[in-house]
N, C-alpha and C positions, 0 to 999 in steps of 0.2 A: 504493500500500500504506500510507497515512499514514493512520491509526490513531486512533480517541480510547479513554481508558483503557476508556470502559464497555464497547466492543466486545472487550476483551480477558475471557478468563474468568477468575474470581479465583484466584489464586496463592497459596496459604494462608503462604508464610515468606516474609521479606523477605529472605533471602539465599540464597544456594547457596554451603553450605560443606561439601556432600556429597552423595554419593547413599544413603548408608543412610540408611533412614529414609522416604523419598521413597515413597508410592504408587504403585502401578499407575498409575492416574489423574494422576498429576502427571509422571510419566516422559514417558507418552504425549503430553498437554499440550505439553510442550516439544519432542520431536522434531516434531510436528503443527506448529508454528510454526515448527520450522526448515524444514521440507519447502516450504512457504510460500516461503521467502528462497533454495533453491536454485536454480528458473528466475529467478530475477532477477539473483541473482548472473553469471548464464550471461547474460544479454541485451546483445548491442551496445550498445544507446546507455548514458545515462546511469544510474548503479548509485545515484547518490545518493539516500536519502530524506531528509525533515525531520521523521520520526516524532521525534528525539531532539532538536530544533533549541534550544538556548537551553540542554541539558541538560551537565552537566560531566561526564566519565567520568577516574579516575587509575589509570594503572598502575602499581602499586606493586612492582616485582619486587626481592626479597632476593634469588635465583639468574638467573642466567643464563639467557637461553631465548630461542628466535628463533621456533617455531613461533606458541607459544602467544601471548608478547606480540605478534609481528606480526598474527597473526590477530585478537586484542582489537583491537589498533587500528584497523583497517582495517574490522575489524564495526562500531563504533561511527562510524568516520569515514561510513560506508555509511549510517547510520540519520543521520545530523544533530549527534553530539555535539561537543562540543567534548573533544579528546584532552589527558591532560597523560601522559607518560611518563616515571617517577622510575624510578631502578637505585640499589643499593646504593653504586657510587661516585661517584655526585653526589648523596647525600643528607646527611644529618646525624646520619648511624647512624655514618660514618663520624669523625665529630668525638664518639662517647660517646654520642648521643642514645639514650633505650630506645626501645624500638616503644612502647609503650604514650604515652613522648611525642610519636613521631612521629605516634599517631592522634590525638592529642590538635590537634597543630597543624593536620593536613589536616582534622580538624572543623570547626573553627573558619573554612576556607574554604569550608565546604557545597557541598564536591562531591556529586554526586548517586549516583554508584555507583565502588567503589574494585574493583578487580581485584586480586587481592593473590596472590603466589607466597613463599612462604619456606621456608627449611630444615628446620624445628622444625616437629613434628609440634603441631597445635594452635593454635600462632602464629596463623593466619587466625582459628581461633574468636573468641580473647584480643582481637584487635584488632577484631572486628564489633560486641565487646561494649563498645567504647570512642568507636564514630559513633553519627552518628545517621542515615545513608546507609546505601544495600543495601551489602552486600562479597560480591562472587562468588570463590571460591578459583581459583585459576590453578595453585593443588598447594601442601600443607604438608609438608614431610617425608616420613616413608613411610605418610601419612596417605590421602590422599583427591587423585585428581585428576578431579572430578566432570564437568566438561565434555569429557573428551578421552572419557571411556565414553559420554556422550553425542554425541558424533560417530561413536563405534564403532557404536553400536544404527541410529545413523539410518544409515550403511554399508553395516549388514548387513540393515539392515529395505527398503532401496533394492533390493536385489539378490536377497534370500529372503522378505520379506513380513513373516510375525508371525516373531516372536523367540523364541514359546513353539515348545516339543518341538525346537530345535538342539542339537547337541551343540559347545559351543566348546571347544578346549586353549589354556590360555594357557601359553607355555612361555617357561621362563627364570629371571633372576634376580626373584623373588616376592618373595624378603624384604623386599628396599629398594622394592618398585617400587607407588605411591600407584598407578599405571593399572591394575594388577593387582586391588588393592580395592576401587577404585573400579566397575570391571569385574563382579566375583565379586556386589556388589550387584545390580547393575542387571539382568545376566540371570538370576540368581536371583530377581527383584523381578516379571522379564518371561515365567517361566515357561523359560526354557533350563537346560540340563544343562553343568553348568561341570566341566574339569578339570583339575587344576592337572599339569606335566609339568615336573622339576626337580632336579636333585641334591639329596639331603638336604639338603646346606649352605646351600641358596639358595631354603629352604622356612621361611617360620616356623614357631614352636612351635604347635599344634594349628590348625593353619590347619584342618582338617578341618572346624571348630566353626562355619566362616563357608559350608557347606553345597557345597564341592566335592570331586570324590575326587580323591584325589594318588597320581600314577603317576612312579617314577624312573626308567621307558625312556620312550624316544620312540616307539618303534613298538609299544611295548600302549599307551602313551596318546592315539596319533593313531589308533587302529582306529577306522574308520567316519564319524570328527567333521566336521562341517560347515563347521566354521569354524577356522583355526588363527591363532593370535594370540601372535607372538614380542612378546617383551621385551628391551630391550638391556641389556645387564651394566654395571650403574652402580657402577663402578671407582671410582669420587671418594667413596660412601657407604663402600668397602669400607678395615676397619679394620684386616683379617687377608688372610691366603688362603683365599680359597671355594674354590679349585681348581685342582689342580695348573700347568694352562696352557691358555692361550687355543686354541693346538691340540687339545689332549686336549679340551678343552669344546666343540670343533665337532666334533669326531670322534665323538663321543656325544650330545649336547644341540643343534647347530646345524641349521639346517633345509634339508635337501637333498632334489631329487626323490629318491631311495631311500627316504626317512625317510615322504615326502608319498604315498608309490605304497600308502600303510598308510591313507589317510581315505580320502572317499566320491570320486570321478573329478572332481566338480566343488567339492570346496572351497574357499574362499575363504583367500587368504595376508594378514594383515595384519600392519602393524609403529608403534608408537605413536614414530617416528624418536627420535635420529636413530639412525641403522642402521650396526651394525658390520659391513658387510661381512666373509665369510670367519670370520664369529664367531661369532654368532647364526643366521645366514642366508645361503646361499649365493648369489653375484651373479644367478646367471642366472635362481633364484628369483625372488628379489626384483622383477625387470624382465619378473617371464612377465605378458603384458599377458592373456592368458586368464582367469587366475586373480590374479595380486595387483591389490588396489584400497588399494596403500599411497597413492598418490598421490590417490584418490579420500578418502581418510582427511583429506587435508592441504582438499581443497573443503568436506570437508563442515563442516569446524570453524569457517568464518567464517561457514556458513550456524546455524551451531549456536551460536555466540557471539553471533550479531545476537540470538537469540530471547530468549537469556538477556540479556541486556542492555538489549532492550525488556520483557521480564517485569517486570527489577526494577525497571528506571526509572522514575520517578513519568512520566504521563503525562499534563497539561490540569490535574493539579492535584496535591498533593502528598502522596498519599495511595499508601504506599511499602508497606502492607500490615500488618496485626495482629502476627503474629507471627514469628520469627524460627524455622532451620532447625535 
């Protein structure tokens, strides 16, 4: 599968720092390239390629994360790169430095592609506009986490085909949750019917604007939908109380076969981890190997990381792309 750039087709932005915005055409693009890196990932012998070989990749994560960074690394180790992995407490954010220093100095190293995760909504833009290297977003805030909806599509495009005319529910906490937006783009973008299923409290202000309808039951918003897509209640965003209690919110908003006997017989259960059990999602849910393909969620994201990561990487020469996302 070792690659020279001309065989790849052109990529019009040198980053992914989102999926609004993104084409029909440039969506497709990129899951087409992950579908590529799924049998291989799956192949006994050796996973390794040199498509990335001499290439530098940095993980830069301001939050905490095990899916996502492990999956960056490992995609990249997969293609040839050379890995660096920085966290907040081994950096020099931690001694006062601003980001905007910190991109300053990882410049100066010419790495070739930064993976950047932080808390501040924007933050990833702010720092892409400070390299001269692609910066793919790993999640800013309650901004955008573009690659994890691009693991979602190729998912559900693995197991249902085209993406247009599904009905998905993404249910849960929306406000805080970048997957959720990230989400409401791309099958909006791919022709699906998106809906949002949530307490008022854990609904933004006119989310309706971003082209989904909002249901506060579970059982009128799970009527008929094809695809159910829990969210887990990010408790460490929360500044107040959204809701009474974590019981009361599975009693009403977690997702139980009762709740699922309301969509089409074979819907699809996904969960973007890590999973509150007894919260969001009832256990036996969550493990019904019939119907959830959370665990097929967690494969397809190294097959989905490799594509992005050979997208942006200069490839035989150093030509990283015209324009920015």
């Amino acid at each position: 599968m070792t690659q020279n750039k001309s065989d790849i087709p052109s990529y019009p932005h040198r980053d992914l720092l989102g999926i609004e915005g993104l084409s029909p055409i440039e969506i497709s693009f990129l899951l087409d390239r992950s579908e590529a890196f799924v049998e291989h990932n799956r192949q006994q012998t050796s996973k390794k390629l040199d498509t990335l070989y001499g290439r530098t990749v940095v993980n830069l994560f301001f939050e905490n994360s095990t899916r996502t960074r492990t999956s960056f690394e490992l995609a990249a180790k997969r293609l040839g790169a050379d890995v660096i992995n920085m966290t907040v407490e081994s950096s020099s954010i931690k001694k006062g430095e601003t980001l905007i220093d910190t991109a300053m100095t990882l410049n100066a190293m010419h790495p070739d592609v930064l993976v950047v995760r932080h808390s501040e909504s924007g933050a990833v833009k702010l720092l892409s506009e400070k390299v001269n290297c692609a910066v793919i977003s790993g999640g800013d805030g309650s901004h955008e986490h573009p690659t994890q909806a691009l693991l979602d599509a190729l998912t559900i495009r693995r197991r249902r085909g085209d993406l247009a005319a599904l009905t998905v529910a993404i249910c849960g906490d929306v406000v805080h949750s970048r997957v959720a937006r990230s989400n409401i783009h791309l099958l909006n973008t791919m022709g699906a019917q998106v809906r949002l299923i949530a307490p008022k409290t854990l609904l933004p202000t006119k989310i309706e604007t971003m082209g989904a309808t909002v249901y506060n039951n579970m059982e009128e918003g799970l009527k008929d939908c094809d695809i159910v897509m829990m969210l887990r209640l990010q408790k460490e965003r929360m500044q107040s109380n959204f809701f009474p209690s974590t019981r009361e919110y599975f009693h009403f908003f977690g997702l139980t076969y009762e709740k699922l006997a309301n969509t089409k017989p074979d819907a699809l259960i996904m969960h973007p981890g890590p999973m509150n059990r007894g919260v969001e999602i009832d256990s036996e849910v969550a493990d019904d190997y019939g119907r959830s393909v959370i665990r097929e969620q967690v494969e397809m994201g190294v097959a989905v990381r490799m594509a992005c990561l050979e997208t942006m990487c200069p490839i035989g020469n150093d030509d990283k792309g015209a324009s920015e996302s």
